[in-house]
C-alpha positions, 0 to 999 in steps of 0.5 A: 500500500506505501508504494501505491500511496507514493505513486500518488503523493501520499505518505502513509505512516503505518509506524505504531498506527492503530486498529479502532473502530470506524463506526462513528467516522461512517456514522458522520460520513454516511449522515452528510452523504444523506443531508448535506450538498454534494461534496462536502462528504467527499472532503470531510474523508480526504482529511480523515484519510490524511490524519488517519494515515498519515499523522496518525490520528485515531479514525472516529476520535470526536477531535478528529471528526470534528477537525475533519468536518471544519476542515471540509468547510462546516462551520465549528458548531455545526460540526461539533453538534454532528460529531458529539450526537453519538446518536445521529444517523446511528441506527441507519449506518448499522443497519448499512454495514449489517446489509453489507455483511450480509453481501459478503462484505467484510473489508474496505475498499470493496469496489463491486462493478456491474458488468452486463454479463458478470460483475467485476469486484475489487477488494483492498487496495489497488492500483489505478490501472487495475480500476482501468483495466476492470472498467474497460472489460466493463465498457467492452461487455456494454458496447 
């Protein structure tokens, strides 16, 4: 994954990093994917990503959170309300890995591509030209 990253300018630091529970970065996530404008959630986990694993920060901290969301461009008190309201989209995000183990799912990225005659997955990390290279069989089945 560290030579995947340098391909792309990204410095993972993996040194002493932790495993912890994702629950509450997904729980923020999935909430702005659902109520906010399109965007938002997309740069509230580019800065999860670099303070996760890059600077090793824990994933579902309330500090980090809330410095992922104000980072994206949410006012301080909104995201502060968001990230301590344990609650918020709680149920909902649950309920979304249940169903997702449900399909097998048991890992992230896990990128599933529908083809017209079979469905292409890709679990883990991957290089650019692995999604290239899937998307074309994609495109070749629907021509």
């Amino acid at each position: 994954m560290e030579d995947l990253g340098k391909a792309e300018n990204i410095k993972f630091d993996f040194g002493g990093g932790m495993l912890a529970s994702t629950l509450h970065a997904h729980r923020v996530l999935q909430y702005l994917q659902n109520n906010k404008e399109q965007g938002l959630q997309l740069e509230v986990l580019k800065s999860l990503y670099t303070q996760y694993f890059e600077q090793r920060a824990h994933p579902s901290s309330t500090e980090t959170l809330k410095k992922a969301c104000v980072a994206a461009g949410m006012k301080q008190d909104e995201a502060e309300k968001l990230v301590e309201n344990g609650d918020e989209g709680l149920r909902e995000t649950k309920a979304a890995i249940q169903e997702q183990a449900g399909n097998g799912v048991d890992s992230v990225p896990y990128v599933m591509f529908e083809g017209r005659k079979r469905d292409f997955t890709l679990i883990g990390a991957k290089s650019v030209a692995e999604y290239e290279k899937v998307l074309g069989q994609v495109a070749k089945e629907c021509a």
